[in-house]
mmCIF file as gemmi writes it, N, C-alpha and C atoms, coordinates in Angstrom:
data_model
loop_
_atom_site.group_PDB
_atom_site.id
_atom_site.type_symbol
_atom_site.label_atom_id
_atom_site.label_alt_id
_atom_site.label_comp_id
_atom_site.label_asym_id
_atom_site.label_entity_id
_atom_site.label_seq_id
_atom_site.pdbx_PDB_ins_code
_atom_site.Cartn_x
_atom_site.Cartn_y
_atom_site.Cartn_z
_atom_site.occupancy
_atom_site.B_iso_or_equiv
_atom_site.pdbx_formal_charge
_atom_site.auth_seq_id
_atom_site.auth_asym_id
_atom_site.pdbx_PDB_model_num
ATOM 1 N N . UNK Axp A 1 ? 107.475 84.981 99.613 1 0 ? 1 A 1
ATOM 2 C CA . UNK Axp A 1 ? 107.966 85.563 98.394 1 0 ? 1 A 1
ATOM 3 C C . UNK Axp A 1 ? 109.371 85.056 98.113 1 0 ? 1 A 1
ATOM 4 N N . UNK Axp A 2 ? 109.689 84.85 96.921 1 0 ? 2 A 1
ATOM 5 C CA . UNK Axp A 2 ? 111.127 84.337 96.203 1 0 ? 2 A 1
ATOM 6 C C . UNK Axp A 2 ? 111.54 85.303 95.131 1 0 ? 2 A 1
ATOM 7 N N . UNK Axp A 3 ? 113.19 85.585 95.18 1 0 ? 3 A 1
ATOM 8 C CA . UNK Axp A 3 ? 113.315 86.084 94.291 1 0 ? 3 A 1
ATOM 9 C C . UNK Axp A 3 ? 113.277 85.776 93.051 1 0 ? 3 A 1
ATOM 10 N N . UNK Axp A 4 ? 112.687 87.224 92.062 1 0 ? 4 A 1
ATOM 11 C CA . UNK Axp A 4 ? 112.539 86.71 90.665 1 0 ? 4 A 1
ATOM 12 C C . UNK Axp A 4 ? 110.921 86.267 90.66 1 0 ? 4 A 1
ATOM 13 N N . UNK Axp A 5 ? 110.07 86 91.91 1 0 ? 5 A 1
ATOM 14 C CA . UNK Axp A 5 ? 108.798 85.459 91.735 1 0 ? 5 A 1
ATOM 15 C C . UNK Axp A 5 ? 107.96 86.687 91.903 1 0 ? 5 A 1
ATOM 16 N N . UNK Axp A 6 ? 106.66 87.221 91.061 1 0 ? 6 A 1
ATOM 17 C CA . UNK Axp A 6 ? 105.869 88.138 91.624 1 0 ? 6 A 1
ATOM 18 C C . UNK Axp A 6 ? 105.093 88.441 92.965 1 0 ? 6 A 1
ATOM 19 N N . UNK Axp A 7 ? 105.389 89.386 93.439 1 0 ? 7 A 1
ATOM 20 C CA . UNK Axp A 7 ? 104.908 89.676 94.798 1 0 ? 7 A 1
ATOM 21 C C . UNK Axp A 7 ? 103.383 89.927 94.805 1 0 ? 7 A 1
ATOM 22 N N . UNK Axp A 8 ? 102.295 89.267 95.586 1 0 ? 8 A 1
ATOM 23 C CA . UNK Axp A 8 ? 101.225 89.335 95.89 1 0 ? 8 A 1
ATOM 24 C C . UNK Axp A 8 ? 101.146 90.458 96.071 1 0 ? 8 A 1
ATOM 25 N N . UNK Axp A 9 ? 99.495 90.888 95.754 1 0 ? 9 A 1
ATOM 26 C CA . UNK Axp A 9 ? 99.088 92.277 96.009 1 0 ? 9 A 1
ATOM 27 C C . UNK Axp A 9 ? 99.139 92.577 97.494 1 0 ? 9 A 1
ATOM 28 N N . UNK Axp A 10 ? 98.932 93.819 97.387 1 0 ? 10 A 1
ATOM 29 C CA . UNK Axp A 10 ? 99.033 93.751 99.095 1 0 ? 10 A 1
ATOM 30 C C . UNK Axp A 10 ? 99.086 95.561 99.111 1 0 ? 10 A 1
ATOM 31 N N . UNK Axp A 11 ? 98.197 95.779 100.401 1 0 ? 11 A 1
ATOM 32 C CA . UNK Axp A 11 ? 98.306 97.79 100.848 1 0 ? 11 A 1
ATOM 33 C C . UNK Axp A 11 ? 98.627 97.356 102.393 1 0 ? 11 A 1
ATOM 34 N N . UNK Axp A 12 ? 99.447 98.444 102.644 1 0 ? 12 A 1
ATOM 35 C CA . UNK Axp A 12 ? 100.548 98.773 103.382 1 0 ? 12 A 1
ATOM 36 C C . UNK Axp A 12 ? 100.727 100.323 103.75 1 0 ? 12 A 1
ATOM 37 N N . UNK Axp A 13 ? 100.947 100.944 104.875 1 0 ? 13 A 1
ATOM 38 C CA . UNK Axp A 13 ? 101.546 101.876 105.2 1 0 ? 13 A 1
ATOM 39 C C . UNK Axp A 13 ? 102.89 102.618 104.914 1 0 ? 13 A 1
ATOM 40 N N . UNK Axp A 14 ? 103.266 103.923 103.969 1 0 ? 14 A 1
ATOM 41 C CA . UNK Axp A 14 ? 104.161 103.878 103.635 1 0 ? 14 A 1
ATOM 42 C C . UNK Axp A 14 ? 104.505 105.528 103.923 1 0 ? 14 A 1
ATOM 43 N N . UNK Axp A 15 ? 105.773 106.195 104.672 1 0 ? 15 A 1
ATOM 44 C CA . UNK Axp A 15 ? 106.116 107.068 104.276 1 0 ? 15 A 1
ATOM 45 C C . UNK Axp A 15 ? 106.728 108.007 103.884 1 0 ? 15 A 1
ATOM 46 N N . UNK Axp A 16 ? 106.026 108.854 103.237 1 0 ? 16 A 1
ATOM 47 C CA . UNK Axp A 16 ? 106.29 109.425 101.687 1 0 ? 16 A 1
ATOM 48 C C . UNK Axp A 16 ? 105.737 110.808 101.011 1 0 ? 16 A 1
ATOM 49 N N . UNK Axp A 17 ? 106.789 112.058 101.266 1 0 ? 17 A 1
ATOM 50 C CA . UNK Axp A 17 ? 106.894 113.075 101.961 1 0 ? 17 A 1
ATOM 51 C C . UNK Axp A 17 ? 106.378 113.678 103.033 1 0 ? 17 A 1
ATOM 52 N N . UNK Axp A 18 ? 106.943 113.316 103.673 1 0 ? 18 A 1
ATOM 53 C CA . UNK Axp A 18 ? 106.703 113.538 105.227 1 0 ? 18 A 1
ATOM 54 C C . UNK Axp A 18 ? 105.649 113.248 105.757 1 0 ? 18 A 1
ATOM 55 N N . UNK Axp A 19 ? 104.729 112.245 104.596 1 0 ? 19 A 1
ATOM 56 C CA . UNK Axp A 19 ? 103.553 112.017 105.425 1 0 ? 19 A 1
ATOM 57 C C . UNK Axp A 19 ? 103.309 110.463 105.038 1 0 ? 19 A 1
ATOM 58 N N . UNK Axp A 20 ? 102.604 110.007 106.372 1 0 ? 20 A 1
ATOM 59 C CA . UNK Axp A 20 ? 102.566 107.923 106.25 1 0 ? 20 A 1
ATOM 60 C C . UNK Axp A 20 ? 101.159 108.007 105.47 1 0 ? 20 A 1
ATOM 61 N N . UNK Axp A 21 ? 101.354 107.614 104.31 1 0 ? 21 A 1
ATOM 62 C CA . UNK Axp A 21 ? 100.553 106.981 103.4 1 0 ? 21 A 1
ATOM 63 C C . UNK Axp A 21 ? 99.859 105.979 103.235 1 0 ? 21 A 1
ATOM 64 N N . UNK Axp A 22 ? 98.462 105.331 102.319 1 0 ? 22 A 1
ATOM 65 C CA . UNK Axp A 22 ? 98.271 103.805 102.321 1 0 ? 22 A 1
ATOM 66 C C . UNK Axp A 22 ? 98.6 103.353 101.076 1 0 ? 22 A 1
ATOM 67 N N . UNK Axp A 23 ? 99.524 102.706 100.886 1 0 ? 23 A 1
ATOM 68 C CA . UNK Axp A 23 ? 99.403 102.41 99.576 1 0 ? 23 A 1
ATOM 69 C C . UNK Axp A 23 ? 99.359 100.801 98.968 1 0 ? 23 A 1
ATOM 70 N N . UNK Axp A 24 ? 98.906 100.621 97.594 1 0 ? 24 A 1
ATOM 71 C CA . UNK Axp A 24 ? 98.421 99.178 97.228 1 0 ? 24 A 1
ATOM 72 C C . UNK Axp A 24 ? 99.662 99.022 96.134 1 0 ? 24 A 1
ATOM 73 N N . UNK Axp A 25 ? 100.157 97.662 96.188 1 0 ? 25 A 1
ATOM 74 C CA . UNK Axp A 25 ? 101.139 97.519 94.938 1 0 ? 25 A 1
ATOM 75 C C . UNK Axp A 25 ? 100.588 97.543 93.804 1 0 ? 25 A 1
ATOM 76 N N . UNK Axp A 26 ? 99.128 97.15 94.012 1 0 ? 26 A 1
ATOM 77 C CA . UNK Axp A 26 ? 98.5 96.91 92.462 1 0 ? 26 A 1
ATOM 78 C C . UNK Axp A 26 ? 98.506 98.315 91.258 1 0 ? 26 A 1
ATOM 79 N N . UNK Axp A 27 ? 99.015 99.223 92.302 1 0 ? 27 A 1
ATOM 80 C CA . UNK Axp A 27 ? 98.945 100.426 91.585 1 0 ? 27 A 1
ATOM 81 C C . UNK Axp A 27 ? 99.895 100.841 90.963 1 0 ? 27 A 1
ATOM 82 N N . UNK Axp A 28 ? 101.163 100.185 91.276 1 0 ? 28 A 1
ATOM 83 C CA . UNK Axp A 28 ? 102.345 99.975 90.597 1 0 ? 28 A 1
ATOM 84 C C . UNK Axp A 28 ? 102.427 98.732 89.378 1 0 ? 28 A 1
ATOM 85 N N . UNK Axp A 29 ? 101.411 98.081 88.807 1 0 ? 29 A 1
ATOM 86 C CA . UNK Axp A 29 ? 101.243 97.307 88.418 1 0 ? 29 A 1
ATOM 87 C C . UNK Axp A 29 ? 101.982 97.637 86.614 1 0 ? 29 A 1
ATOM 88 N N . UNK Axp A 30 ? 102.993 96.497 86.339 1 0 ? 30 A 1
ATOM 89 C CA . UNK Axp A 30 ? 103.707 97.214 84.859 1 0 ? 30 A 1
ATOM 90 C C . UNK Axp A 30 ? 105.013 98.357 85.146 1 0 ? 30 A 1
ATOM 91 N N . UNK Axp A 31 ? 105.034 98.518 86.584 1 0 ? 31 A 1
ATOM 92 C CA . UNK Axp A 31 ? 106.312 99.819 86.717 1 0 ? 31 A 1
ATOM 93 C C . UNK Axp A 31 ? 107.156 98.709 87.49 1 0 ? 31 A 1
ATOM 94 N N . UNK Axp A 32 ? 108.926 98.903 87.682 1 0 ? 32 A 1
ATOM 95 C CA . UNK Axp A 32 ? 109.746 98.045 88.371 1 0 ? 32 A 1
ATOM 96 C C . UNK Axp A 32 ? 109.498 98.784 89.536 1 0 ? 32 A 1
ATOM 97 N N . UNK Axp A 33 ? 109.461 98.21 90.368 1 0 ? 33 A 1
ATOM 98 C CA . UNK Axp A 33 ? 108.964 98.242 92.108 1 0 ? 33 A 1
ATOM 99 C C . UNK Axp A 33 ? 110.247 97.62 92.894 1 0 ? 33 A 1
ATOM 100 N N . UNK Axp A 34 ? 110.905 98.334 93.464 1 0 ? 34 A 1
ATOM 101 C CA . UNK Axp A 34 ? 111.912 97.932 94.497 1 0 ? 34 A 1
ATOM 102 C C . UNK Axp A 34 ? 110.976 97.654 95.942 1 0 ? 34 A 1
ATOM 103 N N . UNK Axp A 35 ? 111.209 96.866 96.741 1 0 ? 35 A 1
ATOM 104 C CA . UNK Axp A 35 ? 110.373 96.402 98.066 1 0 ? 35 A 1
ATOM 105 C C . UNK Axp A 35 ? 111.539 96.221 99.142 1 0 ? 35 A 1
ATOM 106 N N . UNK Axp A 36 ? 111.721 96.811 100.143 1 0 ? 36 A 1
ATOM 107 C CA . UNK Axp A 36 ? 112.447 97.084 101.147 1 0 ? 36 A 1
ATOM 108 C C . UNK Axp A 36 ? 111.576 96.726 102.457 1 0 ? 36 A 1
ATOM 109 N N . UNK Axp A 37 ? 111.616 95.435 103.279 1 0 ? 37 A 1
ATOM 110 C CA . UNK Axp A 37 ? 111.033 95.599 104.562 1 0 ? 37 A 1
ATOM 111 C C . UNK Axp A 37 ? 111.913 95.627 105.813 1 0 ? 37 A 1
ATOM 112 N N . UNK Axp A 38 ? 111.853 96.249 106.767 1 0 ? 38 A 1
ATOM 113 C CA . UNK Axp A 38 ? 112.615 96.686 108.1 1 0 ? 38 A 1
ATOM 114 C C . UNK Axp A 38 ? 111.814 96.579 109.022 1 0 ? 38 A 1
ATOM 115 N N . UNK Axp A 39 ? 111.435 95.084 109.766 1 0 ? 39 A 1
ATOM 116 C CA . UNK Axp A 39 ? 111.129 94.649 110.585 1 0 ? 39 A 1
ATOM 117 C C . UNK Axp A 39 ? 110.934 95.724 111.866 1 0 ? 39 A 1
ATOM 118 N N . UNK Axp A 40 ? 112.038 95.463 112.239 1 0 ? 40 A 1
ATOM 119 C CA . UNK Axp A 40 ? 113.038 96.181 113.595 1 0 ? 40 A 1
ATOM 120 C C . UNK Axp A 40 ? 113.16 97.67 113.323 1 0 ? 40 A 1
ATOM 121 N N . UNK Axp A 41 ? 113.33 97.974 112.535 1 0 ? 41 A 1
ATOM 122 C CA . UNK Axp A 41 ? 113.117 99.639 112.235 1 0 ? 41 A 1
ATOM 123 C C . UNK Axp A 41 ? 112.817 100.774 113.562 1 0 ? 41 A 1
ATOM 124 N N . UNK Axp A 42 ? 113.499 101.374 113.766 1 0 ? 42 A 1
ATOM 125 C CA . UNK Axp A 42 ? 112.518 102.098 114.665 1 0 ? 42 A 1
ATOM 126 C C . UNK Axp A 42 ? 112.505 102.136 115.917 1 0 ? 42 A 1
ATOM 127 N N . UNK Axp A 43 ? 112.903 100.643 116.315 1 0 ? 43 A 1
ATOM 128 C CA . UNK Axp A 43 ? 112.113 100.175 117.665 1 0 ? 43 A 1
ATOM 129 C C . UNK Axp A 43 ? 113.152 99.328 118.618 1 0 ? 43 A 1
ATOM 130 N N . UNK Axp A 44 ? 112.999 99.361 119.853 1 0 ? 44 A 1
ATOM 131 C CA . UNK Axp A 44 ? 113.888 99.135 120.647 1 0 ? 44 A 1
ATOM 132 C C . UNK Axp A 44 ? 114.198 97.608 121.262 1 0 ? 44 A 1
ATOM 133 N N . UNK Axp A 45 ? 113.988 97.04 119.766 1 0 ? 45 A 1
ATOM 134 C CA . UNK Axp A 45 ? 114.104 95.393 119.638 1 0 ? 45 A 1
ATOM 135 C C . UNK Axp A 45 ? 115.195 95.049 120.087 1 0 ? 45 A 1
């Protein structure tokens, strides 16, 4: 992905009130979508 270029569809684990979700970008499809990934997150990398 590049900025400024559209991001491939894609479902993913996400969560989102207090509970991990599945969710598909395509469903955001027409809304501005911020995308945040955190590799390392979490974990004792």
């Amino acid at each position: 992905m590049l900025v400024g270029k559209q991001a491939p569809d894609f479902t993913s684990n996400a969560f989102y009130n207090g509970e991990i979700k599945s969710i598909n970008l395509g469903d955001y499809k027409g809304s501005w979508v911020v995308l945040c990934f955190y590799p390392g997150d979490f974990t004792f990398v």
